[in-house]
C-alpha positions in Angstrom: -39.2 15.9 -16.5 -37.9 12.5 -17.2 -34.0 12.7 -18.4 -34.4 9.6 -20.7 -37.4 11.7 -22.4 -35.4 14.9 -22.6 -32.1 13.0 -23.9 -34.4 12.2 -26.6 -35.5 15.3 -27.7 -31.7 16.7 -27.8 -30.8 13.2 -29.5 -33.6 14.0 -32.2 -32.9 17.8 -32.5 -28.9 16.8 -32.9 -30.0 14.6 -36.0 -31.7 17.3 -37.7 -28.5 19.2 -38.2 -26.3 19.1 -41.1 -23.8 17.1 -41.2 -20.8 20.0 -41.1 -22.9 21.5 -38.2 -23.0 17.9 -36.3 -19.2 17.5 -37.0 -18.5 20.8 -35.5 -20.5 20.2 -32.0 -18.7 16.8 -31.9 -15.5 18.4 -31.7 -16.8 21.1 -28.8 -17.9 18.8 -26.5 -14.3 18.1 -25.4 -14.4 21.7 -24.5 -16.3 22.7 -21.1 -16.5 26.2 -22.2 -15.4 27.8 -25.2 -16.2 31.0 -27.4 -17.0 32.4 -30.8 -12.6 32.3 -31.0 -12.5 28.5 -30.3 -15.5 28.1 -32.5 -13.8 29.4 -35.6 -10.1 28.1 -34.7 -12.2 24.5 -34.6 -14.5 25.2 -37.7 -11.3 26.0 -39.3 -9.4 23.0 -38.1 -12.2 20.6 -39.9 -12.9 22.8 -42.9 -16.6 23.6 -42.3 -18.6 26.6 -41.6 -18.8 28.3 -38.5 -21.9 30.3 -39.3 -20.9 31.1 -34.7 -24.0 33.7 -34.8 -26.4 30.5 -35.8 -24.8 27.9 -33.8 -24.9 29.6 -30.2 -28.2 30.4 -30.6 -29.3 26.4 -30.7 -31.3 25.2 -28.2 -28.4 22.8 -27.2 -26.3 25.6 -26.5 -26.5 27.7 -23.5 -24.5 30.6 -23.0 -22.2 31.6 -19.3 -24.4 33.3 -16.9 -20.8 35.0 -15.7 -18.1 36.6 -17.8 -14.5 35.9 -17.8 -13.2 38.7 -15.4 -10.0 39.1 -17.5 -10.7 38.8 -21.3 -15.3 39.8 -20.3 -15.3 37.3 -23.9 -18.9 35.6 -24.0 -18.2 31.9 -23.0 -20.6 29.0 -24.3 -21.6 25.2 -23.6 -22.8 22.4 -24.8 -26.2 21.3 -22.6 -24.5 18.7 -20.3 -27.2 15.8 -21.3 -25.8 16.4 -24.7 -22.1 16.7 -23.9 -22.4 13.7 -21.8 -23.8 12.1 -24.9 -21.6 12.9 -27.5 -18.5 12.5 -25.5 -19.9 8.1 -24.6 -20.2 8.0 -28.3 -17.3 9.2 -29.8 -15.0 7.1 -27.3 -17.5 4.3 -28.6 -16.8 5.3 -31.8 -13.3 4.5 -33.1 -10.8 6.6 -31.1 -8.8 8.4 -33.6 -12.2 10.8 -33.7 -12.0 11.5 -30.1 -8.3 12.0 -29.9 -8.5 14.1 -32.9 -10.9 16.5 -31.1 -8.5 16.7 -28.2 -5.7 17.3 -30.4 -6.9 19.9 -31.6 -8.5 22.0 -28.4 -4.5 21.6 -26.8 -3.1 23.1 -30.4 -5.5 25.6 -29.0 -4.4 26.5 -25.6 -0.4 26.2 -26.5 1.1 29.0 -24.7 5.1 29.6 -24.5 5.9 28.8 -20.0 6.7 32.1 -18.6 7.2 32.0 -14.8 6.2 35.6 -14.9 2.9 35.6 -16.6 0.1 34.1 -14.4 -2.6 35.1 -16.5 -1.9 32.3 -19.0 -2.0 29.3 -16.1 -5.6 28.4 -17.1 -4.2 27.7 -20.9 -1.5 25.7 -19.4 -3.6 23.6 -17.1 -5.8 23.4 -20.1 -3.3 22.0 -22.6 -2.1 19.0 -20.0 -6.2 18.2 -19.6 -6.3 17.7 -23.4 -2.8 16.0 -24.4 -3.7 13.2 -21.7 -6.4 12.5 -23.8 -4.6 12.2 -27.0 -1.1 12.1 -26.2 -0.4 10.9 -22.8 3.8 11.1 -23.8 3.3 14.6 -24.9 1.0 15.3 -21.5 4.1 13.9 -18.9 6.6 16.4 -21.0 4.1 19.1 -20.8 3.1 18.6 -17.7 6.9 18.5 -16.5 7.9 21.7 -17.6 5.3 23.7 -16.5 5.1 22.1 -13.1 9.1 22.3 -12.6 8.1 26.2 -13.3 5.4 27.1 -11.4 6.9 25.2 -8.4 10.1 27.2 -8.7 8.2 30.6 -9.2 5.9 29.8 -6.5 2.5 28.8 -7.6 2.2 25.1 -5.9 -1.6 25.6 -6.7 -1.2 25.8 -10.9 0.7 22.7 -10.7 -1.9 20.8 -8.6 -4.6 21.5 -10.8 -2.5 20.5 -13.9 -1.8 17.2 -11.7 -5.2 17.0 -11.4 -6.2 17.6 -14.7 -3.9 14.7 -15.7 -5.4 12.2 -13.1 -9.0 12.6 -14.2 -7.6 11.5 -17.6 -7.7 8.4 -16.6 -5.0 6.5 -18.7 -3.1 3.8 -18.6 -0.1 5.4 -18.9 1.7 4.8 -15.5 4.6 7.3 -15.9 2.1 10.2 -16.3 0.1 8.8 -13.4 2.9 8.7 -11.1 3.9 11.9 -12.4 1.0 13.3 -11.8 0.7 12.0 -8.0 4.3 13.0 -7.3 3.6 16.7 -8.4 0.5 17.1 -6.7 2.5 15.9 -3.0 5.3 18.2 -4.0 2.6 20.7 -3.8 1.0 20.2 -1.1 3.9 19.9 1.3 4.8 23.8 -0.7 1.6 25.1 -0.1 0.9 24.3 3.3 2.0 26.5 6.6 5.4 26.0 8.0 5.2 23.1 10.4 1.5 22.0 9.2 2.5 19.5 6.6 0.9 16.2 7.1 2.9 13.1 8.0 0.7 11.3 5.4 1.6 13.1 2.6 5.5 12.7 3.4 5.1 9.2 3.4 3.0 9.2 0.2 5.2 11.1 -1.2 8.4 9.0 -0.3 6.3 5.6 -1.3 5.5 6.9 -5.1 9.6 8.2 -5.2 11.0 4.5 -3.9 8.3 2.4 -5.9 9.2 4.3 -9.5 12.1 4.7 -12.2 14.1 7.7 -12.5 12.0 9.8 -15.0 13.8 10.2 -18.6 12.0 13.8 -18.9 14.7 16.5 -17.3 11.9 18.8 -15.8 10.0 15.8 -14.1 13.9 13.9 -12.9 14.1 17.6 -11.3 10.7 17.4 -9.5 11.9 13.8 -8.4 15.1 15.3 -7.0 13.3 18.1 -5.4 10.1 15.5 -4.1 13.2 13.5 -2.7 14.4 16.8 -0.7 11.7 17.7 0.6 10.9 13.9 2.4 14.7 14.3 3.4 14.2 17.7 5.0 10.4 17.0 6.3 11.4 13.0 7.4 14.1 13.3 9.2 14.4 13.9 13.4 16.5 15.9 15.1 19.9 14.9 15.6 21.2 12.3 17.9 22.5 13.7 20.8 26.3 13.1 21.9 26.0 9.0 23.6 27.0 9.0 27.5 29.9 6.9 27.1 31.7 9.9 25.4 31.0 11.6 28.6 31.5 9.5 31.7 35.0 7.1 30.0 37.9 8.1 31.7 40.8 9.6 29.6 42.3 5.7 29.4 40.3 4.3 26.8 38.8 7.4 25.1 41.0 9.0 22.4 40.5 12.1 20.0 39.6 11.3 16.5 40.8 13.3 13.4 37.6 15.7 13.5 38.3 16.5 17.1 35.6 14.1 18.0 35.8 11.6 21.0 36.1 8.3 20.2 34.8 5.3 22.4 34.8 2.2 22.4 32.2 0.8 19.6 30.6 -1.9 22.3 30.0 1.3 24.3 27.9 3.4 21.2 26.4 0.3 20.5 24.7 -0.4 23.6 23.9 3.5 24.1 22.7 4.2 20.5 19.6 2.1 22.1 18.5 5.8 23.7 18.4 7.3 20.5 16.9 4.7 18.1 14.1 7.3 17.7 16.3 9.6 16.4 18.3 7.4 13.1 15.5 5.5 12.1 12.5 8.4 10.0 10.5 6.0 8.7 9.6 2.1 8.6 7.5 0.5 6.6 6.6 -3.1 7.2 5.2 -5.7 4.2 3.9 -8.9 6.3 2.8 -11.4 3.1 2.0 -15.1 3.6 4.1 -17.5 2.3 2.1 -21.0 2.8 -0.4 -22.4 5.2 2.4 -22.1 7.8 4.8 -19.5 7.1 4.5 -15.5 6.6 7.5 -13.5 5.0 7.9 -10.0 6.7 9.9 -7.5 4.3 11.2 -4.2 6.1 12.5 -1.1 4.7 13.6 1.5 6.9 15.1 5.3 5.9 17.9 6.5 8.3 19.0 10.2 9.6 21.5 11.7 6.9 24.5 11.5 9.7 27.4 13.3 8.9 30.0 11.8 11.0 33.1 11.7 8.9 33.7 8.4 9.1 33.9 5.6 6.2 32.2 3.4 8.2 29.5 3.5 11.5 28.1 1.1 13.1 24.5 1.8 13.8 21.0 0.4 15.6 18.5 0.3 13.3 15.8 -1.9 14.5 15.4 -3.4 17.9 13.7 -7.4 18.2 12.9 -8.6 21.9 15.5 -9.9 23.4 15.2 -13.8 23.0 14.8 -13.3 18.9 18.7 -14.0 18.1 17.4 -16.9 15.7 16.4 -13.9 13.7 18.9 -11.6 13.4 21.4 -14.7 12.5 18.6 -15.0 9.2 18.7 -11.2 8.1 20.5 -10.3 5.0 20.9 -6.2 5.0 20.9 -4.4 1.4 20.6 -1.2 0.3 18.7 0.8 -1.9 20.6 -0.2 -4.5 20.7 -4.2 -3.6 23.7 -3.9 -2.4 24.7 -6.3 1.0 25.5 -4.1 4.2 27.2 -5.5 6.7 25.1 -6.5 9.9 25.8 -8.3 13.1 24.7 -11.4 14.1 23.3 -12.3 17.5 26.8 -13.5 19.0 28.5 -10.3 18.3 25.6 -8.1 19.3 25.5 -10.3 22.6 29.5 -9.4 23.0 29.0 -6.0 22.2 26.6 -6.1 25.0 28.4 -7.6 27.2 31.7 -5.6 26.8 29.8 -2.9 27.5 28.2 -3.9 30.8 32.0 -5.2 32.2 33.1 -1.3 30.8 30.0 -0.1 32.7 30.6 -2.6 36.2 33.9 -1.8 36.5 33.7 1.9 36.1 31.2 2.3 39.0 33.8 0.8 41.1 36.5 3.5 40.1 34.2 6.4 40.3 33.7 5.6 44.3 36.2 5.4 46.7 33.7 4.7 49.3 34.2 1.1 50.8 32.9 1.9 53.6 29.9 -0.5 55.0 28.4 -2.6 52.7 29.4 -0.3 49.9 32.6 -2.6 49.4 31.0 -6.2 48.9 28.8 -4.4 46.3 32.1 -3.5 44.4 33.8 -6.6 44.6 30.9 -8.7 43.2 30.7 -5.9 40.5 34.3 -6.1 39.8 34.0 -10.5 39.8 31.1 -10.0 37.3 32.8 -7.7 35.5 36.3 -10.1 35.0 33.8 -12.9 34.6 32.3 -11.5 31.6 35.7 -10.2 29.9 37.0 -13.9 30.7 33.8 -15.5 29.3 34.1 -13.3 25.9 38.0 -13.9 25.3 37.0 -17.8 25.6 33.5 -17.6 24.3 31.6 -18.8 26.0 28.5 -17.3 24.9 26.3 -19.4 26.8 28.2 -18.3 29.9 27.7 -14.6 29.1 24.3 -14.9 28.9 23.9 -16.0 32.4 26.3 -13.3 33.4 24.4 -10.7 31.9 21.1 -11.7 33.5 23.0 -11.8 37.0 24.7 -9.0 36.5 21.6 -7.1 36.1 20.0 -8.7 39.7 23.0 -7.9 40.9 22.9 -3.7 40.5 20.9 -1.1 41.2 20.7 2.5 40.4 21.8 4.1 37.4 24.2 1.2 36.4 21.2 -0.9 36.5 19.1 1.3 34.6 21.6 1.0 31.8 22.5 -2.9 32.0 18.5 -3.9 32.3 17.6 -1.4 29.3 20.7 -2.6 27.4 19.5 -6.7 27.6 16.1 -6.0 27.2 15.9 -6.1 23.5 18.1 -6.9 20.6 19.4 -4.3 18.6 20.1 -4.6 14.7 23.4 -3.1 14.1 24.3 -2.8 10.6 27.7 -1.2 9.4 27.0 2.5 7.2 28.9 4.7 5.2 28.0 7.7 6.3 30.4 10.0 5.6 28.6 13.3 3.3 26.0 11.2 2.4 21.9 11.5 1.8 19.7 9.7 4.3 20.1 5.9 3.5 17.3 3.4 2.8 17.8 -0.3 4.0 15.8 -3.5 3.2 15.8 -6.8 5.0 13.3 -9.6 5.7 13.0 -12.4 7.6 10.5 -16.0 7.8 8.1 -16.0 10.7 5.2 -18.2 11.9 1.6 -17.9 10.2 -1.3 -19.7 11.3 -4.1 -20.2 8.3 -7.4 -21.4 9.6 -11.0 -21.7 9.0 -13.3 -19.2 10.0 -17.4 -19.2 9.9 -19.1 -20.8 7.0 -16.4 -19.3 4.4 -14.0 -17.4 6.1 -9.9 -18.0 5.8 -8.7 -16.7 9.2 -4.3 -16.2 8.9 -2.8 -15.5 12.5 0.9 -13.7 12.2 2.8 -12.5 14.6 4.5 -8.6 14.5 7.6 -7.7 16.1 7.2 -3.3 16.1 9.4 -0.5 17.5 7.1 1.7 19.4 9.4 4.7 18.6 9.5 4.2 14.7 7.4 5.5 12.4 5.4 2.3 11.5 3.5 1.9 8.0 2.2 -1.5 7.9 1.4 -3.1 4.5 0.0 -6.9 4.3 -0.3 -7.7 0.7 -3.6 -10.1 -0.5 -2.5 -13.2 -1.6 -3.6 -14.0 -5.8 -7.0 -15.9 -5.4 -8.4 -14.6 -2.7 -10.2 -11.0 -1.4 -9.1 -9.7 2.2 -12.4 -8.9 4.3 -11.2 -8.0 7.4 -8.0 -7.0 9.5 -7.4 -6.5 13.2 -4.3 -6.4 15.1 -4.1 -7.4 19.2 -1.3 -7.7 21.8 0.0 -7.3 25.2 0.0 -3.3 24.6 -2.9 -1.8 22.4 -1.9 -1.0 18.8 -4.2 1.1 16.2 -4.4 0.8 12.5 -4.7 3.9 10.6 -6.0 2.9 6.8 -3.4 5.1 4.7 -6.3 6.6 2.5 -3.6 9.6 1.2 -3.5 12.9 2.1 -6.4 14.6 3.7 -8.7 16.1 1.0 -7.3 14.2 -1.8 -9.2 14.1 -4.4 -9.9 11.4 -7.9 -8.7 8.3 -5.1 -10.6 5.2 -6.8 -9.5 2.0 -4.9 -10.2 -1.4 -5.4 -11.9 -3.3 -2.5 -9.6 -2.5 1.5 -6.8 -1.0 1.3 -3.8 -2.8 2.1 -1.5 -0.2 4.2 -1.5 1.1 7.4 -0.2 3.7 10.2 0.4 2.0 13.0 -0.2 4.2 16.4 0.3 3.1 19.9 -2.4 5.5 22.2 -0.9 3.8 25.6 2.5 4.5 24.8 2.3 8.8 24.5 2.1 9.5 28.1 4.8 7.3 28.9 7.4 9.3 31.4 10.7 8.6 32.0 13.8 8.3 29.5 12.9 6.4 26.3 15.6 3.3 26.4 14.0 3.2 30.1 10.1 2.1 28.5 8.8 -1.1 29.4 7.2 -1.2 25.9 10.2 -0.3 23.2 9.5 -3.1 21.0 5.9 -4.2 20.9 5.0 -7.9 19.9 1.1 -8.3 18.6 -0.6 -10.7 16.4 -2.6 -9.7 13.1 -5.8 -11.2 12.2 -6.3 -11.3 8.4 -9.6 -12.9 7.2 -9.9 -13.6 3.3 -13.1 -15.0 1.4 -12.4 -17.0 -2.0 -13.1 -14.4 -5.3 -16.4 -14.0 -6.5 -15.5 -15.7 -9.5 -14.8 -18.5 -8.2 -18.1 -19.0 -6.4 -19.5 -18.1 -10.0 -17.5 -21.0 -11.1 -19.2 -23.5 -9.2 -22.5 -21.7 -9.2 -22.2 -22.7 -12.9 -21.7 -26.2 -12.4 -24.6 -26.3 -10.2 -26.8 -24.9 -12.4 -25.7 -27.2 -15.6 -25.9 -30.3 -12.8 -29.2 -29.0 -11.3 -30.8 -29.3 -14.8 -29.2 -32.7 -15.5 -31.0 -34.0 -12.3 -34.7 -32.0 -13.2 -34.3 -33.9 -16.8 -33.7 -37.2 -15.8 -36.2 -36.7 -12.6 -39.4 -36.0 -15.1 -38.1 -36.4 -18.7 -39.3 -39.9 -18.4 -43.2 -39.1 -17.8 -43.1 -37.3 -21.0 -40.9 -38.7 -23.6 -40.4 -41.8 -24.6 -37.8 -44.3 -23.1 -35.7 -44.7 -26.3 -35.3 -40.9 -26.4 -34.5 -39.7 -22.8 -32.5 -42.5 -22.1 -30.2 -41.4 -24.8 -30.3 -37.6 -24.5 -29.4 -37.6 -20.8 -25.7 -39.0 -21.2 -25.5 -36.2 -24.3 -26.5 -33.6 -21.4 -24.2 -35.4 -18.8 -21.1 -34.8 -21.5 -22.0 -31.4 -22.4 -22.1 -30.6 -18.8 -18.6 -32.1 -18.4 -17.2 -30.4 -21.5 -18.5 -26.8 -20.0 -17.2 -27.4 -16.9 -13.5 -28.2 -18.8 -14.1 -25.2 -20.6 -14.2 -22.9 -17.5 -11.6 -24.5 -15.9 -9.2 -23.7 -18.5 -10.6 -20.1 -19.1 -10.3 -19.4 -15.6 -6.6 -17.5 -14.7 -5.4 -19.6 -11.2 -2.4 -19.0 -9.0 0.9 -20.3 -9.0 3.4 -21.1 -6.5 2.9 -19.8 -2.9 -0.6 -18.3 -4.1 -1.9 -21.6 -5.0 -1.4 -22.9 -1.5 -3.5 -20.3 -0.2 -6.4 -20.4 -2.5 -6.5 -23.8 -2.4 -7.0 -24.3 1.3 -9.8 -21.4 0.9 -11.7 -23.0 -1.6 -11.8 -26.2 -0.3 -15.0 -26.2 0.5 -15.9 -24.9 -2.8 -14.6 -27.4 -4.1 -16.7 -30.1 -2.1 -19.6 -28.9 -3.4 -17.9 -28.7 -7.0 -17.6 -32.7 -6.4 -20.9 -33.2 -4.7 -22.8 -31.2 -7.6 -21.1 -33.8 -10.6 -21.4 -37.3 -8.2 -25.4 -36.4 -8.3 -25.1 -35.3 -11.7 -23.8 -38.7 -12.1 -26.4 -41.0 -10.3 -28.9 -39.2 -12.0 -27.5 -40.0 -15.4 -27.5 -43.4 -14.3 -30.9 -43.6 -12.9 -32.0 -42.3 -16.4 -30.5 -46.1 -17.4 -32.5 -48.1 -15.3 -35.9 -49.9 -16.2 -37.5 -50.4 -12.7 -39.4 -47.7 -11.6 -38.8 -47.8 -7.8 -35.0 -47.7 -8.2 -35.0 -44.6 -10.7 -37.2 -43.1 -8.2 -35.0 -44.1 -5.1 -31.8 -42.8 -7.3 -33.2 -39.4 -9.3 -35.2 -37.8 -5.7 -31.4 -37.7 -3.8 -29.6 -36.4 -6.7 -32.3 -34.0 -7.6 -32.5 -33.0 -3.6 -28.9 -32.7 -3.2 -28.5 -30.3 -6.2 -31.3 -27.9 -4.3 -29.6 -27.9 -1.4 -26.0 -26.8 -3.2 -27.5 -24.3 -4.6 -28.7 -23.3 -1.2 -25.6 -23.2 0.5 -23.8 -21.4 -2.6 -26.7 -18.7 -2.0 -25.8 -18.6 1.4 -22.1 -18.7 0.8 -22.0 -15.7 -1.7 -24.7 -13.9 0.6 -22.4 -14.2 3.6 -19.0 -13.0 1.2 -21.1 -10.3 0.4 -22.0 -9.0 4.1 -18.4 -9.2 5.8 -16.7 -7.3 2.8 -19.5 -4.5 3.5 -18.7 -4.9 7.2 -15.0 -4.7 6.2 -15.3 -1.5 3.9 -17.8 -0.1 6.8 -14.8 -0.1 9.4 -12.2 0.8 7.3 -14.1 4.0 6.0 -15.3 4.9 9.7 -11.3 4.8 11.3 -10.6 6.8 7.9 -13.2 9.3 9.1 -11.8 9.5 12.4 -8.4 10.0 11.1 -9.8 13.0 8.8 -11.5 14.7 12.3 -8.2 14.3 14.1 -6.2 16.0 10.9 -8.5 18.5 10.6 
């Protein structure tokens, strides 16, 4: 049967009520199922009969097939056609009717929390549904406390579904949102196996607790503190193992620190910690945003290991940059968490770190073998020249100098020393200075200006070329922001090693995700790089440089824009092309400058409706809707002549005037057909790709 036909009927049969009886099953529809007790509590509420024998036996009311196994009470509904109904109209309606209705149903299910009692989670899960609908302030405090206690007494899967419960809400309150996400990662990571929880959710879950404000409520500040744990505990790597230096330096410049620790040189750790990158830096997410035709801003933020070394103050690697990128690491300004600036060297120290290290490491070989036997002994004395060369070079500085010593020095050896020199002047390393001493794991920002090609591409196309410097061995996330004006409709990333984008489409199985058009964050994998062999600081591909293609198409209001002008234009040109062979002279010659200002006077209208970017934003969606704007121009000029033609007496020039304009406003409308045709097709292309690697990734979970 037809549902509009049966919607009918119930709509009919609904109207034939009384009014105390309509009231009633207004009020029950917020309910999915309730009995003859929440019938009377309601009736009660509203101060009309309940008369519950009579109402569950209307035809709009069906009855649970199943009882509840704990309480066997006899459980009704509301026909879903109807419910469906009633529930559009009273959020049509004004909303105090609808809250009120929700209001009441969580006075309902109010329940004192008892961590001991799991027979009264439904009522609590219940409750949170309801207050998000009425009081989304009184939802996050309830919604906190129960989840803080059902985490702590073990039921991770009562606090998902109140999370859930609170998501489906959909409100605009962001604190209960984010609440809301946050408890349901918290319990996930609880609920899953030992050793089976998904990187994904960890770094979902550390995304929601960086982007958001500590939470006023106690019980939710204590879910933050315990979300923050668990990405500590589940984040971090194992612990860097003891640098060689600490090993191999003779007693003469090694010395025992306060902790019984050795202590070497700092140009020594430095140029080892390159080994063990993979084990201080847990995660690393990477904003790349265009700035301008020509310039692209790339934001890092990067969480560290929680060291505990007992000192005030440790000089770390956390990022490595190839090796000829010194320009920027001179650029880089550190800061904290907090906003605070952290120390950081700057390409002339990290090259005499570097290079203090390989004299240390030079001049060592030649103590550890007496052998000068055969050729054995020229192969020492040039070590030992290059190594006095580049201590005499760094006490002058001559920097220029040590450069060229470093890349002879490392033609110049073989072996292990060579191993070590050529890995240590391969790439760049970012040392920043840390407190470390009893601290949590720290989170660093920094950014720097890099290049950015913007080009055109195809008929409508905005293609944006910028170049990615990425540790292998990090945990990349990749985020590229769309610029204000325009809609990103594709993404690709190439390079001298193969690199894989992973849309970040939240946990597997996570439910209630409604996104807006592609999503704009990323894992970055790297297939080639996992059967690598060898030591890590040994890999010809630590630091990976790749280009990523963005392609952008101008809004779809903007092509409505001009498709608007075109029309108003279009029929300005029809007018004054065959207005004349009906009305007289006097008339039309009059009434087409009237149309010609009305025209204008729209257009000004729109323009100042329409919201348009600022600053950096403006750049970019002005160069992509340049071509818009053409036709924009084109569509008034012709507008224009055929106003004018409406002016002239002779026949053969209003003809030779009106047939172009009226032609070229045809073939505008054409091409904006074609240009919102062609929009249309790569953003379904786009979504098609980015839900097919988000299968793939789902497979590979599962």
């Amino acid at each position: 049967m037809d549902t509009d036909l049966v919607l009918r009927h119930i709509r009919a049969a609904f109207a034939e009520l009384p009014p105390p009886r309509r009231q009633l099953l207004e009020h029950l529809c917020v309910y999915r199922w309730f009995d003859p007790d929440i019938v009377e509590y309601t009736a009660g509420a509203l101060g009309v009969p309940a008369d519950t024998g009579l109402l569950v036996r209307l035809p709009m009311i069906e009855a649970r097939p199943i009882a509840r196994p704990i309480t066997h009470a006899e459980e009704f509904r509301l026909r879903p056609l109807l419910r469906k109904d009633l529930i559009d109209r009273l959020r049509e309606a004004p909303v105090e009717t609808f809250r009120r209705a929700h209001r009441l149903a969580a006075a309902y299910y109010h329940e004192s929390i008892d961590p001991f009692d799991t027979s009264k989670i439904g009522c609590h899960v219940a409750q949170v549904h309801h207050l998000a609908h009425s009081n989304p302030g009184g939802a996050l405090t309830r919604l906190a406390a129960f989840s803080h206690t059902a985490l702590l007494a073990g039921h991770p899967e009562a606090a998902s579904r109140a999370a859930a419960e609170a998501l489906k809400a959909g409100t605009d309150a962001r604190e209960l949102d984010s609440l809301a996400e946050v408890v349901r990662c918290v319990a996930l990571i609880l609920a899953a196996p030992s050793g089976e929880v998904e990187d994904s959710v960890i770094v979902h879950l550390d995304g929601l607790l960086t982007g958001s404000r500590r939470p006023r409520d106690p019980a939710a500040s204590r879910i933050t503190r315990l979300g923050r744990d668990l990405v500590t505990y589940y984040g971090e790597r194992l612990a860097p193992a003891p640098t060689l230096s600490s090993v191999v330096a003779p007693p003469g410049v090694r010395a025992v620190a306060r902790r019984g620790m050795l202590e070497t040189p700092e140009s020594l750790s430095i140029a080892e910690e390159f080994a063990h990158f993979p084990h201080i830096v847990v995660s690393r997410n990477h904003v790349a945003e265009l700035a301008g035709r020509h310039k692209a801003v790339h934001s890092i933020k990067s969480q560290l290991y929680a060291q505990d070394t007992g000192a005030p103050n440790t000089r770390t690697v956390i990022d490595l940059f190839p090796w000829d990128a010194g320009n920027v690491l001179d650029r880089l300004d550190v800061r904290d968490a907090n906003g605070g600036a952290v120390t950081s060297f700057k390409w002339i120290q990290v090259q005499a770190s570097i290079a203090d290290a390989v004299s240390f490491w030079l001049s060592g070989d030649d103590d550890r073998d007496n052998d000068r036997e055969g050729g054995r002994g020229e192969v020492v004395a040039v070590h030992r020249e290059l190594s006095h060369s580049l201590r005499s070079a760094l006490h002058n500085r001559q920097f220029e100098t040590v450069g060229a010593l470093l890349e002879r020095a490392t033609e110049a050896t073989e072996g292990d020393v060579s191993d070590r020199i050529h890995a240590a002047t391969r790439y760049l390393p970012l040392v920043a200075e840390l407190d470390t001493g009893y601290g949590p794991a720290q989170t660093l920002q920094y950014s720097y200006d890099g290049g950015c090609a913007l080009q055109r591409q195809g008929l409508i196309g905005v293609a944006a070329e910028l170049e990615l410097i990425l540790p292998t061995e990090a945990r990349n996330q990749l985020s590229v922001p769309t610029p204000e004006g325009v809609e990103l409709a594709g993404i690709a990333i190439s390079g001298e090693v193969e690199v894989v984008l992973e849309p970040d489409i939240g946990p597997p199985g996570w439910q209630n995700e409604t996104r807006q058009g592609l999503p704009e964050q990323f894992f970055v994998r790297f297939p080639q790089l996992e059967g690598d062999d060898g030591p890590a600081f040994l890999s010809s591909h630590r630091v990976v440089r790749s280009v990523l293609h963005l392609h952008y198409v101008p809004r779809r209001k903007d092509i409505r824009r001009v498709g608007r002008v075109n029309l108003v234009c279009l029929i300005v040109c029809l007018l004054a092309a065959f207005l004349p062979y009906f009305v007289d002279q006097r008339i039309w010659s009059s009434v087409i400058p009237v149309l010609a200002t009305f025209s204008v006077l729209l257009d000004s209208l729109f323009q100042n409706r329409r919201s348009h970017p600022f600053g950096v934003n403006e750049e970019v969606h002005s160069y992509a809707i340049r071509r818009l704007n053409v036709i924009y121009g084109i569509n008034l000029f012709a507008a224009l002549i055929a106003t004018s033609a409406a002016q002239v007496n002779e026949y053969a020039v209003f003809l030779w005037l009106s047939t172009p304009a009226l032609v070229t406003c045809f073939a505008t409308s054409l091409v904006l057909l074609a240009f919102a045709s062609r929009r249309k097709g790569l953003l379904l292309e786009a979504a098609a790709d980015m839900e097919a690697l988000g299968a793939d990734r789902g497979v590979d979970a599962r």
